[in-house]
N, C-alpha and C positions, 0 to 999 in steps of 0.2 A: 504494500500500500504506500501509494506517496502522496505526501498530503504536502503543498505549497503551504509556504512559510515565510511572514515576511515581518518585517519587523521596522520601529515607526515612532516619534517621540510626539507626545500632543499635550495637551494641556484639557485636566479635568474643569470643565465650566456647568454650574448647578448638575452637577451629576450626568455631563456629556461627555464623550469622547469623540473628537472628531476627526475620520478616517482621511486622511491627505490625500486632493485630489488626485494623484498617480494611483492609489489602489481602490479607489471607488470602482465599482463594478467587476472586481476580480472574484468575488468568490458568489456564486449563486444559488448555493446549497447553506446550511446552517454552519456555524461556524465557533469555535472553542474560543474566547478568551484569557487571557493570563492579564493582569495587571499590576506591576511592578511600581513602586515609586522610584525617581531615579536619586541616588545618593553622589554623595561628594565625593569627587576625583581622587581624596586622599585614600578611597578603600581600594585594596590589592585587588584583581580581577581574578577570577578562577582561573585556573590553566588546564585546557582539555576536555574533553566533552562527555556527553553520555547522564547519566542521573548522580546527583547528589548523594554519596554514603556517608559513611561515616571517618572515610578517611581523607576525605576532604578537610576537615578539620584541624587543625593544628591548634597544640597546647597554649597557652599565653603564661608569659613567666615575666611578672613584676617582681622588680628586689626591691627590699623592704626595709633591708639593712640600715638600720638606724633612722630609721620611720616612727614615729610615735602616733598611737592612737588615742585622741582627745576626745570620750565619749560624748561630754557636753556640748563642745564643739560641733561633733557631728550631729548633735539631735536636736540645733538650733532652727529655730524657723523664722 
């Protein structure tokens, strides 16, 4: 099965999407959407294809090393 696939940046307005005239009238059958928000350039981009596992993931390791934890501090509002 090959299912065209195309991909497209728009802007949500009262709860619209709207399809950029280059692919209006491409597809004439029903069709899946995915809707992503788009994030800031400083996040690493996946490398490779295929589905999401688990090893996609990488550990996060903050040093702490002489880091104080100020309970009151943190529970200021």
């Amino acid at each position: 099965m090959n299912a065209a696939v195309i991909e497209f940046q728009s802007v949500v307005e009262d709860d619209i999407i709207r399809i950029p005239e280059a692919y209006r009238g491409t597809f004439s059958a029903p069709v899946v959407v995915t809707v992503r928000e788009k994030r800031s350039s400083r996040l690493i981009p996946r490398t490779g294809s295929g589905p999401i596992t688990e090893a996609n993931f990488a550990a996060l390791r903050i040093k702490t090393q002489g880091w104080k934890f100020n309970r009151d501090e943190a529970n200021e509002r």
